[in-house]
Z-matrix of the N, CA and C atoms (Angstrom, degrees):
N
C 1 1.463
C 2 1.520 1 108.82
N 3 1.375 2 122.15 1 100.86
C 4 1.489 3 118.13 2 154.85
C 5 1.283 4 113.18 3 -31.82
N 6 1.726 5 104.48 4 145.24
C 7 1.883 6 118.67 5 156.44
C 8 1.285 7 123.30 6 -58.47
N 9 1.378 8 112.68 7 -20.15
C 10 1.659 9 101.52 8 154.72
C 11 1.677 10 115.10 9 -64.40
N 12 1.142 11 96.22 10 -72.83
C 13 1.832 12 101.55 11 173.18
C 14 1.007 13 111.53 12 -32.71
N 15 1.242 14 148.93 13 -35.68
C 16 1.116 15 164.30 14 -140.01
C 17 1.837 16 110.74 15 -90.75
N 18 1.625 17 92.04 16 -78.74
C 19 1.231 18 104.49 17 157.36
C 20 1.708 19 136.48 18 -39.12
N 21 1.470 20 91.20 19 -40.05
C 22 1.667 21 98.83 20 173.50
C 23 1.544 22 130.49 21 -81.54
N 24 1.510 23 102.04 22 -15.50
C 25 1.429 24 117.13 23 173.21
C 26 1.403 25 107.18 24 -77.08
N 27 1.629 26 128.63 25 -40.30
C 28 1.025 27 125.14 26 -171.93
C 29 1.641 28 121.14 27 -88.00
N 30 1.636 29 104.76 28 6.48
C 31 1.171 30 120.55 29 -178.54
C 32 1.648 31 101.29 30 -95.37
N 33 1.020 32 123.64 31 -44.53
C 34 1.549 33 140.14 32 -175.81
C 35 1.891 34 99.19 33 -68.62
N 36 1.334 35 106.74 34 -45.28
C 37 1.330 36 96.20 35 -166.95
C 38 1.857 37 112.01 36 -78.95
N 39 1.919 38 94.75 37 -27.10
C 40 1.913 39 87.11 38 159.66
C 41 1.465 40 111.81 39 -83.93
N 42 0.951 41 134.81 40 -3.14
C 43 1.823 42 116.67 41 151.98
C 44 1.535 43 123.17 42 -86.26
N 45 0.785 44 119.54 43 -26.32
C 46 1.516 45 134.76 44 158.11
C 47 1.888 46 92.06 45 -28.69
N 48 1.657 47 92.40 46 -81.63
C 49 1.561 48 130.28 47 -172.08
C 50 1.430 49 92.43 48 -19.22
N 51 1.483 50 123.30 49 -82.69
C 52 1.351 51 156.09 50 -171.30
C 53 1.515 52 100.91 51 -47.58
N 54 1.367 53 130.11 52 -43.79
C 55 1.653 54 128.88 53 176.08
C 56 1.301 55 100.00 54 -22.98
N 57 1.791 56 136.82 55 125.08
C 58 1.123 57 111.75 56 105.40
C 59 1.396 58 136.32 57 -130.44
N 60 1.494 59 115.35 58 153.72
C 61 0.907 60 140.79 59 -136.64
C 62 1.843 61 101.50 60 -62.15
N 63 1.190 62 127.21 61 -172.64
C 64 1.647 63 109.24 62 -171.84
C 65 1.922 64 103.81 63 -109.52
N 66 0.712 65 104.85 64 151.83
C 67 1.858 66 80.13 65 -178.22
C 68 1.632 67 94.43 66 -112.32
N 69 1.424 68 84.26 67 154.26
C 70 1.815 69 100.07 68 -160.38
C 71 1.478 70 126.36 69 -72.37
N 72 1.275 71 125.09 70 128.98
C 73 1.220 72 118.79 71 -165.38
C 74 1.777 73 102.56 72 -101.22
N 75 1.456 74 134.71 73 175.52
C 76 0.691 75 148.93 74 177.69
C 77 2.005 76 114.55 75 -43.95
N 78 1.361 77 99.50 76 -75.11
C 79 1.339 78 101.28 77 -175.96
C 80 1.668 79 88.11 78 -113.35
N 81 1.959 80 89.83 79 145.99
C 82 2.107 81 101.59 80 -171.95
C 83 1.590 82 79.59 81 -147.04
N 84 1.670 83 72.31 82 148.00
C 85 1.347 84 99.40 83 174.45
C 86 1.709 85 110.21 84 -85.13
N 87 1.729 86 100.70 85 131.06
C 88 2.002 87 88.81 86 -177.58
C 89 1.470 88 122.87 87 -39.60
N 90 0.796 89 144.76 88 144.67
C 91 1.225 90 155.11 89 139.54
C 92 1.877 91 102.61 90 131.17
N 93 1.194 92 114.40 91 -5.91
C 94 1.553 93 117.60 92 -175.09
C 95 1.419 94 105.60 93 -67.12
N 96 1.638 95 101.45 94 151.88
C 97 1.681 96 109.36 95 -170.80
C 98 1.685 97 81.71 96 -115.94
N 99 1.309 98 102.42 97 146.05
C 100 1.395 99 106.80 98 165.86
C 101 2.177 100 106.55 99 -169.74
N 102 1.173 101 93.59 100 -168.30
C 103 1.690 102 113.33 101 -171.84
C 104 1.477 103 114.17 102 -114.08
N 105 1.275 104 134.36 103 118.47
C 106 1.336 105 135.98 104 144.79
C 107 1.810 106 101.83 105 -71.08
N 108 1.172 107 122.96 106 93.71
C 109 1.254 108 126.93 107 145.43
C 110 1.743 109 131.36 108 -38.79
N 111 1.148 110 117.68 109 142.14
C 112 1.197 111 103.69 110 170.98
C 113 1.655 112 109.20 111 -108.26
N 114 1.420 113 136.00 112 177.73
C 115 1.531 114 139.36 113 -176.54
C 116 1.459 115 89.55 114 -71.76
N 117 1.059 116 121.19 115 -92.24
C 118 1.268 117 111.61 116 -168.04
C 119 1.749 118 122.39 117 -106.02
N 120 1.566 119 128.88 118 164.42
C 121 1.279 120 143.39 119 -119.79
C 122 1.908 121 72.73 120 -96.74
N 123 0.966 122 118.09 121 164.01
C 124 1.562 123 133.81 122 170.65
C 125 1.371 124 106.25 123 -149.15
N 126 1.453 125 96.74 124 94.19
C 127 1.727 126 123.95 125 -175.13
C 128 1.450 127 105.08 126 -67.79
N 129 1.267 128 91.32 127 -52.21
C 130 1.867 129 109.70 128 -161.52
C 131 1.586 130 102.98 129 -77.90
N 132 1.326 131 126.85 130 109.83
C 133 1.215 132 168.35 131 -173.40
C 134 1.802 133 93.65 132 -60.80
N 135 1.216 134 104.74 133 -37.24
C 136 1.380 135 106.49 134 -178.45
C 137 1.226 136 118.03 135 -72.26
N 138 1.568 137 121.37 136 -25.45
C 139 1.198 138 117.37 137 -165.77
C 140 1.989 139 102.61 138 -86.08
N 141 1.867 140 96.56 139 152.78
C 142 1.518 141 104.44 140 -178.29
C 143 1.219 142 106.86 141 -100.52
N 144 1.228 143 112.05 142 126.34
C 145 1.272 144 126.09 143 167.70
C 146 1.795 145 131.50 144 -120.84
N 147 1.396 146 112.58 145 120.60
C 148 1.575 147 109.25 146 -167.69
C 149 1.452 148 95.76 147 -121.70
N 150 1.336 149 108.79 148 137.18
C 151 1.472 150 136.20 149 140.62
C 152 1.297 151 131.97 150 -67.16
N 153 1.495 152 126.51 151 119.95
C 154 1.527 153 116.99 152 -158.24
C 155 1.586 154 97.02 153 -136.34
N 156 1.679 155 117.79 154 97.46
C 157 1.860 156 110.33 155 -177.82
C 158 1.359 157 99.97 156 -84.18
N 159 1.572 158 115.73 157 107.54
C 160 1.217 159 115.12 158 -166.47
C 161 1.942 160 120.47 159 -78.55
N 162 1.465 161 105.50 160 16.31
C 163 1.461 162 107.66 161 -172.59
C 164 1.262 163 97.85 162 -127.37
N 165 1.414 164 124.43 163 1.04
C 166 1.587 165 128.61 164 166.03
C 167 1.569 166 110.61 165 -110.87
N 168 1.073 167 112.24 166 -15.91
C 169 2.115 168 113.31 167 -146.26
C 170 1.103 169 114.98 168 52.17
N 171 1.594 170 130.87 169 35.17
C 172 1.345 171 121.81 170 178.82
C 173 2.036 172 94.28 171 -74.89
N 174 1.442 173 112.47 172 149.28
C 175 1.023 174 99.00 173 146.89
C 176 1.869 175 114.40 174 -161.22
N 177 1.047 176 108.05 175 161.92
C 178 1.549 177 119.10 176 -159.99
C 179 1.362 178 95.92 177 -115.70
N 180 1.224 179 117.17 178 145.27
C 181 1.784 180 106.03 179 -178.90
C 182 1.789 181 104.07 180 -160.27
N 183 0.967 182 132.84 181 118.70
C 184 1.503 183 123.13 182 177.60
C 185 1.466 184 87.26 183 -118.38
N 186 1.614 185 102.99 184 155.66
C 187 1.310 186 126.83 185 172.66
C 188 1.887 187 110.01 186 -166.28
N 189 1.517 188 125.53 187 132.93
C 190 0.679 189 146.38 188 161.95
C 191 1.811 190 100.27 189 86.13
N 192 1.256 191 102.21 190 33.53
C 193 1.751 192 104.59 191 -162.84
C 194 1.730 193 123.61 192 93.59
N 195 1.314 194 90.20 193 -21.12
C 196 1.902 195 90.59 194 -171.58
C 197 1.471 196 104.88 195 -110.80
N 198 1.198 197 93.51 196 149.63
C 199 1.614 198 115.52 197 175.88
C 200 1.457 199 107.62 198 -75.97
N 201 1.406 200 127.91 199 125.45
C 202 1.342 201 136.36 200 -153.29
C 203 1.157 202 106.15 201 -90.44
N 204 1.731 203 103.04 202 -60.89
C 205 1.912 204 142.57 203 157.74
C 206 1.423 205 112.45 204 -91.23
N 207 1.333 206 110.58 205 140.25
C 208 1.484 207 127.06 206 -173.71
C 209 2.311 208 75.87 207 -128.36
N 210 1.742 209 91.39 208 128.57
C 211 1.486 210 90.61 209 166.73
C 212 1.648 211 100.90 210 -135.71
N 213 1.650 212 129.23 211 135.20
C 214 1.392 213 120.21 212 -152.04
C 215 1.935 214 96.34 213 -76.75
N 216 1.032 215 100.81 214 136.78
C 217 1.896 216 103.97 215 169.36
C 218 1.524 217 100.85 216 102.56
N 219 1.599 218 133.49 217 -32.16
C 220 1.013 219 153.26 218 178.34
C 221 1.844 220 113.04 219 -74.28
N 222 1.258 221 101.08 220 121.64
C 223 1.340 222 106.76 221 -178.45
C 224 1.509 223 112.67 222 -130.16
N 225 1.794 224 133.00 223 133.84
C 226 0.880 225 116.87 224 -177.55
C 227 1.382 226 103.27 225 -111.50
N 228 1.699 227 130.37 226 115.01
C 229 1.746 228 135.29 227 -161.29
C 230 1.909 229 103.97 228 -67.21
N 231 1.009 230 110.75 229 162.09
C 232 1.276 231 119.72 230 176.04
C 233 1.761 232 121.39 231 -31.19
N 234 1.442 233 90.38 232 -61.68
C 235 1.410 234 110.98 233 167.97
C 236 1.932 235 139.42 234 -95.16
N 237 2.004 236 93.48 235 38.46
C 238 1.062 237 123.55 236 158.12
C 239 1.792 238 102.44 237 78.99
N 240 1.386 239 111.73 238 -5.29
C 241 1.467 240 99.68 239 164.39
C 242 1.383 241 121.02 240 -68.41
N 243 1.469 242 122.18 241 169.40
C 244 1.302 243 111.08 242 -151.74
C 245 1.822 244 95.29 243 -141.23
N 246 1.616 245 109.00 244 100.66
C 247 1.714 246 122.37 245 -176.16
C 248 1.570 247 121.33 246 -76.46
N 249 1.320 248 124.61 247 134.20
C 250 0.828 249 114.17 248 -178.63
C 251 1.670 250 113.22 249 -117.26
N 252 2.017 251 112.87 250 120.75
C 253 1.394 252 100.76 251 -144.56
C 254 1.807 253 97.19 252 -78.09
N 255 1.249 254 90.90 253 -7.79
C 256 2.326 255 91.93 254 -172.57
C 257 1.532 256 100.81 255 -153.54
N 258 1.239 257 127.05 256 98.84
C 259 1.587 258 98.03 257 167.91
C 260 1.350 259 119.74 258 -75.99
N 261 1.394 260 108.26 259 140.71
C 262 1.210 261 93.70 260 137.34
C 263 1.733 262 143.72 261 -128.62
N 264 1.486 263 103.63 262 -131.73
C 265 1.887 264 92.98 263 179.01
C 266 1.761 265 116.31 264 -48.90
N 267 1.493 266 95.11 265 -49.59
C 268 1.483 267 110.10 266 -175.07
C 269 1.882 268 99.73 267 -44.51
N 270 0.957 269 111.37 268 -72.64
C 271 1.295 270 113.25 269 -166.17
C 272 1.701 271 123.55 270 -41.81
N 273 1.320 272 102.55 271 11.21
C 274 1.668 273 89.90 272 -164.23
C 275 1.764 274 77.54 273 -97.18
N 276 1.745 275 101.66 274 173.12
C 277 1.086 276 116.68 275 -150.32
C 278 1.402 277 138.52 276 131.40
N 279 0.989 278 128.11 277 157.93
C 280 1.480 279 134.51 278 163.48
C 281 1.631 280 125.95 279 -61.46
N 282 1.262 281 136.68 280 120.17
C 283 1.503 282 131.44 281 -172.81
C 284 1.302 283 96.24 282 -124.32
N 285 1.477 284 132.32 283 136.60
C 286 1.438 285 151.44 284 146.73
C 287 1.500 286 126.77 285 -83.69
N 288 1.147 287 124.40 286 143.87
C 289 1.499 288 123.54 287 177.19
C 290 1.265 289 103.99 288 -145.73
N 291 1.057 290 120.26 289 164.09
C 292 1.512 291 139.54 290 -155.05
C 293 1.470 292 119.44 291 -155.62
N 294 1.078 293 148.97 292 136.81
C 295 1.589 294 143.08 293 -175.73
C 296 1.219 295 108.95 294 -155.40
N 297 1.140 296 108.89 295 110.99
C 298 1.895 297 122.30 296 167.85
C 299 1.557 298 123.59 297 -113.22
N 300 0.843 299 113.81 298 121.93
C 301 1.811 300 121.71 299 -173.20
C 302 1.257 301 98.08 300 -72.54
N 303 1.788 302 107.18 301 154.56
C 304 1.681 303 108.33 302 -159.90
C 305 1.524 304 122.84 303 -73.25
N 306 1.489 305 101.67 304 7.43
C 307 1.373 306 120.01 305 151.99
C 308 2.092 307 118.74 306 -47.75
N 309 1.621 308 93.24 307 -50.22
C 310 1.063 309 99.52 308 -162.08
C 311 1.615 310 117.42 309 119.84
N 312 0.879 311 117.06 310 -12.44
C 313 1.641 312 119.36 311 -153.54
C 314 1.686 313 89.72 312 -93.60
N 315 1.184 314 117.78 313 130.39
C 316 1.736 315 118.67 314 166.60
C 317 1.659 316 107.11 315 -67.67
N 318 0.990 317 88.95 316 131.36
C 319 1.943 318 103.20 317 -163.28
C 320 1.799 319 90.64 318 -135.01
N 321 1.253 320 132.06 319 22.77
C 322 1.878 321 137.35 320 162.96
C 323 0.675 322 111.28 321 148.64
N 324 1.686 323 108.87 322 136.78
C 325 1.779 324 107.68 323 -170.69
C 326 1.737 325 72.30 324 -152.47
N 327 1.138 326 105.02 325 147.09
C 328 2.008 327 122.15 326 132.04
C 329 1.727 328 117.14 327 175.09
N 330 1.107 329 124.55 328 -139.34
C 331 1.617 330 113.84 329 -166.25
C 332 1.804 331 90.81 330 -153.46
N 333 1.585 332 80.66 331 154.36
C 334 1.640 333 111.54 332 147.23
C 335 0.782 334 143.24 333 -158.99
N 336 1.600 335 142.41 334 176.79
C 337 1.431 336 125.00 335 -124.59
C 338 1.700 337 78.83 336 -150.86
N 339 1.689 338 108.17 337 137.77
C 340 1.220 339 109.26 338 142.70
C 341 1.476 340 107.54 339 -134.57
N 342 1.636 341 114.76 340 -158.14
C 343 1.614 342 121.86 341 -155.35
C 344 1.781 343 87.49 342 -166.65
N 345 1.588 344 109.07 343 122.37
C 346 1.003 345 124.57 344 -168.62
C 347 1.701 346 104.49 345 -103.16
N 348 1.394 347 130.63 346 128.29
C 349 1.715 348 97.75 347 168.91
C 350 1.729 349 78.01 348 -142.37
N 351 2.008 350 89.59 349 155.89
C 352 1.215 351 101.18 350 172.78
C 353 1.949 352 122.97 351 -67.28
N 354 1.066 353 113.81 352 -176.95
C 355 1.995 354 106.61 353 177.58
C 356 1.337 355 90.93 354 -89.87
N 357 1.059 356 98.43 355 140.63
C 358 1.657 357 135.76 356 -162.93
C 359 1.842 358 90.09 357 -77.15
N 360 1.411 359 125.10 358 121.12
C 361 1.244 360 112.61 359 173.83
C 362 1.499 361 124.94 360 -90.66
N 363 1.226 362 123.97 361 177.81
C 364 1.759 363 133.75 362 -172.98
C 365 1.673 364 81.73 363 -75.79
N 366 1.754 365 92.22 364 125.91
C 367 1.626 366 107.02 365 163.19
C 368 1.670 367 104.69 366 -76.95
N 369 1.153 368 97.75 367 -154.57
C 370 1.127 369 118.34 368 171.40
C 371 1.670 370 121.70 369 172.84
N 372 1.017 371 127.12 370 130.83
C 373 1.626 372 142.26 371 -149.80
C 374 1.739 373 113.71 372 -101.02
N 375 1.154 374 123.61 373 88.82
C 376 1.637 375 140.60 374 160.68
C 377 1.562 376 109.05 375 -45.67
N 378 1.427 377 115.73 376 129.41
C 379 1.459 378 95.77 377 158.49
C 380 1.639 379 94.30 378 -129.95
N 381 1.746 380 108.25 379 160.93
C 382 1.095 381 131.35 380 -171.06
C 383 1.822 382 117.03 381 -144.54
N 384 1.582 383 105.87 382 91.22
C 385 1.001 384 124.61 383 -165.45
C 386 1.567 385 123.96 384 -73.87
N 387 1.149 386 147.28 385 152.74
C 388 1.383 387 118.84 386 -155.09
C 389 1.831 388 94.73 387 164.71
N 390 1.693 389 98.91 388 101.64
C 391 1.702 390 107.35 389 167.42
C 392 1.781 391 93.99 390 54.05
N 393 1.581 392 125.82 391 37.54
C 394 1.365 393 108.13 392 161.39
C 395 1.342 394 104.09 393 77.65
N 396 1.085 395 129.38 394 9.17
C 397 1.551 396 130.25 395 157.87
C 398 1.207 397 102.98 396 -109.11
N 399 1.311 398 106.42 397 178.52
C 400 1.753 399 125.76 398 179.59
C 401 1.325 400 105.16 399 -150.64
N 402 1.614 401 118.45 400 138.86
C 403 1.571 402 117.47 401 151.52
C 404 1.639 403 92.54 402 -138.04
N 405 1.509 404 76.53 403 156.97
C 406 1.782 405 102.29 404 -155.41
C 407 2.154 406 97.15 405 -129.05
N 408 0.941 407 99.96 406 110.58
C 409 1.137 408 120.08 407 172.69
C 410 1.425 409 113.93 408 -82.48
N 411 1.401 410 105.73 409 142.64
C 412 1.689 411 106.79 410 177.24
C 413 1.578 412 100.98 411 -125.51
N 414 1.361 413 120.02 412 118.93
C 415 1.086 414 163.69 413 -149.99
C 416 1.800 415 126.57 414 -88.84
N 417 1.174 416 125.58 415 51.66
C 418 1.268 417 131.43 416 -153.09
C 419 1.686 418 116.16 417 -111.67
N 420 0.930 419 117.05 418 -9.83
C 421 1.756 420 127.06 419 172.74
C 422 1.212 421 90.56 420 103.41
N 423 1.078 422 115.20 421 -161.33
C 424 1.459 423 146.96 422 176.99
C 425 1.646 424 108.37 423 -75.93
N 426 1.305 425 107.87 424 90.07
C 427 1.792 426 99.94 425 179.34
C 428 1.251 427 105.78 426 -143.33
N 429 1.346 428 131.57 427 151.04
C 430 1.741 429 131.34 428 -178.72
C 431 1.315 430 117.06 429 -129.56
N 432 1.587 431 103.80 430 2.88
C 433 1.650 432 112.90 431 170.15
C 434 1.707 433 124.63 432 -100.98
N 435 1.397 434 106.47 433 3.32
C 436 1.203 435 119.49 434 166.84
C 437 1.719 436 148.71 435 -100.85
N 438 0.959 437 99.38 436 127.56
C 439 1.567 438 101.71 437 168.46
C 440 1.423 439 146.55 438 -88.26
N 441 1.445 440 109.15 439 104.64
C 442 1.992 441 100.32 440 -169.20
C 443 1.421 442 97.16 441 -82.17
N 444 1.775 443 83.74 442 142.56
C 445 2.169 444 101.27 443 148.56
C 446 1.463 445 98.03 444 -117.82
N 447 1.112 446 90.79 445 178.33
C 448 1.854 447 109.71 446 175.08
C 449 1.418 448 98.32 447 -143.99
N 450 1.579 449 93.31 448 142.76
C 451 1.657 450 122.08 449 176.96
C 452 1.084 451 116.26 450 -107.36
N 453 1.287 452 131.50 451 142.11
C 454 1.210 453 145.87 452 138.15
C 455 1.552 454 140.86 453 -89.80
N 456 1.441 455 134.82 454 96.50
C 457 1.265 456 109.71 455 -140.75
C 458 1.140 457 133.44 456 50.77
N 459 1.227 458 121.75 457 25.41
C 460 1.485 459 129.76 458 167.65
C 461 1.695 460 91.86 459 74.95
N 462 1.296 461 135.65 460 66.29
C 463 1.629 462 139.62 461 -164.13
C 464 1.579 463 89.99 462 -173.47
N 465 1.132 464 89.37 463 133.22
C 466 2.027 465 88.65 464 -173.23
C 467 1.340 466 113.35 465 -107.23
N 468 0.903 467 112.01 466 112.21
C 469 1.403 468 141.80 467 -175.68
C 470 1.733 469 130.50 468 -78.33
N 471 0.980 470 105.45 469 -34.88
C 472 1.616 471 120.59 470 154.65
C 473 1.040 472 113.10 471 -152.19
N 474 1.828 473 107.44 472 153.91
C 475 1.325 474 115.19 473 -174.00
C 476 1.625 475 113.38 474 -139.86
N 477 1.241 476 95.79 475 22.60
C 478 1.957 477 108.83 476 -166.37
C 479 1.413 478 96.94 477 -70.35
N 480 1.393 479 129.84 478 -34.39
C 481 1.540 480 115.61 479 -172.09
C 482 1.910 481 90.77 480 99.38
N 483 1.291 482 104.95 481 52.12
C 484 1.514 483 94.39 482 174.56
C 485 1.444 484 103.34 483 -141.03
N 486 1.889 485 114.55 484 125.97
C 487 1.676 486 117.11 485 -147.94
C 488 1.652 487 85.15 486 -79.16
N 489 1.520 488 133.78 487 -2.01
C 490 1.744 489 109.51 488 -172.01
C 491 1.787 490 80.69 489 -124.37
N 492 1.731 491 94.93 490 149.44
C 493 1.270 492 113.05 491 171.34
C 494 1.878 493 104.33 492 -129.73
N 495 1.614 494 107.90 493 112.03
C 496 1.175 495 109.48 494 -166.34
C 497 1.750 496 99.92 495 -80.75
N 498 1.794 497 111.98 496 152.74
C 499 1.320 498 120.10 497 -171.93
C 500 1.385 499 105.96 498 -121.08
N 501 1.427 500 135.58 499 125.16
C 502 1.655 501 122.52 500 -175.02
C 503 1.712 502 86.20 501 -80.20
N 504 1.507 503 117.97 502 -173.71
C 505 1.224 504 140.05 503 172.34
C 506 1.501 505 99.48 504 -54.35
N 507 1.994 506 102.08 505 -65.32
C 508 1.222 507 89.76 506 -159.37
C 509 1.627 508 123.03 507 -67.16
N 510 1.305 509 100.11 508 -3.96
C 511 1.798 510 104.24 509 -174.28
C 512 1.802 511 93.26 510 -77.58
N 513 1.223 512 120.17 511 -56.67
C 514 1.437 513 117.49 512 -170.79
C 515 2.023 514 114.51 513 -65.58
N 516 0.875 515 82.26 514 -3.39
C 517 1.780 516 101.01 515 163.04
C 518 1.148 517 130.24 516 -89.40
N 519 1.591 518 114.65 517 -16.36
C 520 1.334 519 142.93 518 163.45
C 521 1.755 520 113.54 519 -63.06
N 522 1.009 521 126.76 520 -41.55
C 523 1.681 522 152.66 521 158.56
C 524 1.485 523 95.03 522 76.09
N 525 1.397 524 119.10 523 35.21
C 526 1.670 525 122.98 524 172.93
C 527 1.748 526 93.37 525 -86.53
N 528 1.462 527 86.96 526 168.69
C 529 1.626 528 113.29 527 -155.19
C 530 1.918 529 93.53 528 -98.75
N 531 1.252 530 106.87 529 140.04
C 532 1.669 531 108.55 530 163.52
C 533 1.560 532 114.61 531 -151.16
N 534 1.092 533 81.59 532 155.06
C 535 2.188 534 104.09 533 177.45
C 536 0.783 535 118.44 534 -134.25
N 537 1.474 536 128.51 535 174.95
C 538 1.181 537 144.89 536 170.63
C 539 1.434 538 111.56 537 -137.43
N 540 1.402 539 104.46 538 163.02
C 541 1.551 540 112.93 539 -177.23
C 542 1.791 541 112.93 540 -159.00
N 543 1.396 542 94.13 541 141.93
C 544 1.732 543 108.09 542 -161.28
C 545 1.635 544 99.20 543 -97.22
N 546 1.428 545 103.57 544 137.01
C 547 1.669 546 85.23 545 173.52
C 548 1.614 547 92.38 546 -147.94
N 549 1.498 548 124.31 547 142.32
C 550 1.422 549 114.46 548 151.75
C 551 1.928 550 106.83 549 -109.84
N 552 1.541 551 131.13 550 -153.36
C 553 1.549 552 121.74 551 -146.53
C 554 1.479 553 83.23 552 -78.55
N 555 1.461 554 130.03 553 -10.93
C 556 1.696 555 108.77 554 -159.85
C 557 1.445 556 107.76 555 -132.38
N 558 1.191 557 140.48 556 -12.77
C 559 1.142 558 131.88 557 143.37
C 560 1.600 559 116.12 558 -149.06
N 561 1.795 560 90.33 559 176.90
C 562 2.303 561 91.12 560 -158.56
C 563 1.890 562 85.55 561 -145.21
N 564 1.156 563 99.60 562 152.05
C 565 1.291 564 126.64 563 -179.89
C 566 1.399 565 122.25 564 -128.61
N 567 1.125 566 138.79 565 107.28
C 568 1.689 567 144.83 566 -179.70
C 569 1.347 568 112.70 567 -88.68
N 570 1.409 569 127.30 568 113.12
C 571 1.420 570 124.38 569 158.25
C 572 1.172 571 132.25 570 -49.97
N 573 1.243 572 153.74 571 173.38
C 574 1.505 573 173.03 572 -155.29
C 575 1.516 574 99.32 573 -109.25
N 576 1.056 575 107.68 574 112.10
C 577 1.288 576 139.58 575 -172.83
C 578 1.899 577 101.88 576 -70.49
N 579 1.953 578 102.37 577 122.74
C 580 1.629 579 101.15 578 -174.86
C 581 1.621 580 103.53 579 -134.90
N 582 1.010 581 99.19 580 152.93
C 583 1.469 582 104.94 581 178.04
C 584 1.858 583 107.90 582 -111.23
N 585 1.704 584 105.13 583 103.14
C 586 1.295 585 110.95 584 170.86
C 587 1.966 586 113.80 585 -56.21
N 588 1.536 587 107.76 586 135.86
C 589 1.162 588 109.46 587 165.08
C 590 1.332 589 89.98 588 -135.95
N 591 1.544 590 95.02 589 152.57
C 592 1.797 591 113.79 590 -179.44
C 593 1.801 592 89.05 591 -138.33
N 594 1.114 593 93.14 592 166.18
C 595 2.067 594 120.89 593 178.36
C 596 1.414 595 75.97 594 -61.16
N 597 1.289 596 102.08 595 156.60
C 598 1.657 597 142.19 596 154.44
C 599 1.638 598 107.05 597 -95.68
N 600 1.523 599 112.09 598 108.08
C 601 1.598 600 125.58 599 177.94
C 602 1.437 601 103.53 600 -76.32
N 603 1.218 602 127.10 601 106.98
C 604 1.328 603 155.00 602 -174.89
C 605 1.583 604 107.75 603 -100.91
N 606 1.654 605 116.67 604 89.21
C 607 1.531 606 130.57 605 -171.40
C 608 1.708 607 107.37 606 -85.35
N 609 0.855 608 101.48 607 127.21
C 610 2.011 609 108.34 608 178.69
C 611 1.337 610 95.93 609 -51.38
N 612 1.311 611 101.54 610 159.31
C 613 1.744 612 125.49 611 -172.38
C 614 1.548 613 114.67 612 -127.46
N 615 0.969 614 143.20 613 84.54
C 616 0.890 615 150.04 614 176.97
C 617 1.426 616 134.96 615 -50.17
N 618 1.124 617 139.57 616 99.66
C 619 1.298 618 128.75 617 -164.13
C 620 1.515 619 117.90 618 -98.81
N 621 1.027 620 124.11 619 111.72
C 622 1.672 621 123.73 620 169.98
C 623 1.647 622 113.42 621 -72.81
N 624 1.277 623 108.82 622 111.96
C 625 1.203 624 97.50 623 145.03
C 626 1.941 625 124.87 624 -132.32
N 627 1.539 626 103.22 625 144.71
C 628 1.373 627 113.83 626 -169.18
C 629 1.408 628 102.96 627 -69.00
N 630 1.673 629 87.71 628 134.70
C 631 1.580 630 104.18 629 -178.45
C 632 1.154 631 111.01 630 -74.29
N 633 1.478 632 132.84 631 146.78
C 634 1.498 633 136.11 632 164.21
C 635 1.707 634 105.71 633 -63.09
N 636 1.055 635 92.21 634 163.88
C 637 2.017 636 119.72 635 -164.18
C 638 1.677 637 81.47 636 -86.89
């Protein structure tokens, strides 16, 4: 190994050093790496500690130093916290842990919960014109973890979670711009802002005029 190489390995391995990892929040976006922490540090090498994802049966378990369960993406840290290198869907759920000193005696146990959702994709906005009205659909595939609003001028205008936003004449006569945007707890996406125009209904006029005697 050259002293260049050299140098650069030992640069990588003190940032490595310095990593730490993110600790896990409630709702993650797929692909996030993060830490189930435990309360307190578990020095002693001796003690067994298992991880139990109780909505998969994944479980991770070391005892006497050795890893019992090997689970792929699943990492159990020195000091019995438990990393996760990618979540994904599967992983959301409830997790248990447990810790007994090489006595045996349970010395910490309890759970936590996260919620995995995929990235929320770019909608996109339909309109459907009809007798001088408009409804404008917001456009997201097939998804059941999301929530639409609709904008007006970038001003939000509904928030019921309903993909059509109906337009009277006189609103689409207004020729202001609107969107929508999809969001579930971990990420949101806003469409491209359109301005519906429809025909102008032009009613006959009738003219009276009085007949002579």
């Amino acid at each position: 190994m050259t002293c260049q190489h050299s140098l650069l390995f030992l640069f990588l391995s003190g940032f490595a050093a310095l990593y730490v990892a993110e600790i896990c929040k409630t709702n993650l976006l797929e692909g996030t790496s993060c830490t189930f922490e435990l309360p307190t540090k578990n020095t002693d090498k001796s003690n067994e500690i298992k991880w139990v994802h109780l909505s998969g049966d994944a479980v991770i378990h070391r005892k006497n130093r050795w890893m019992r369960k090997n689970i792929p993406g699943l990492k159990m840290e020195e000091d019995g916290s438990l990393t996760f290198e990618s979540v994904s869907l599967k992983n959301s759920g409830r997790y248990t842990y447990t810790v007994f000193n090489k006595e045996g005696t349970q010395i910490d146990a309890g759970e936590k919960e996260i919620k995995v959702y995929a990235n929320a994709p770019k909608p996109t906005v339909k309109i459907n014109n009809k007798d001088g009205n408009a409804t404008l659909t917001c456009d997201f595939g097939v998804r059941t973890d999301l929530t639409v609003s609709w904008y007006k001028e970038d001003n939000i205008i509904q928030n019921e979670n309903n993909p059509n936003l109906l337009l009277t004449s006189a609103q689409v006569q207004e020729n202001k711009p609107y969107s929508c945007s999809v969001s579930n707890a971990a990420s949101k996406e806003q469409s491209d802002s359109i301005t519906v125009l429809c025909e102008s209904f032009l009613f006959p006029v009738r003219s009276f005029v009085k007949s002579s005697d």
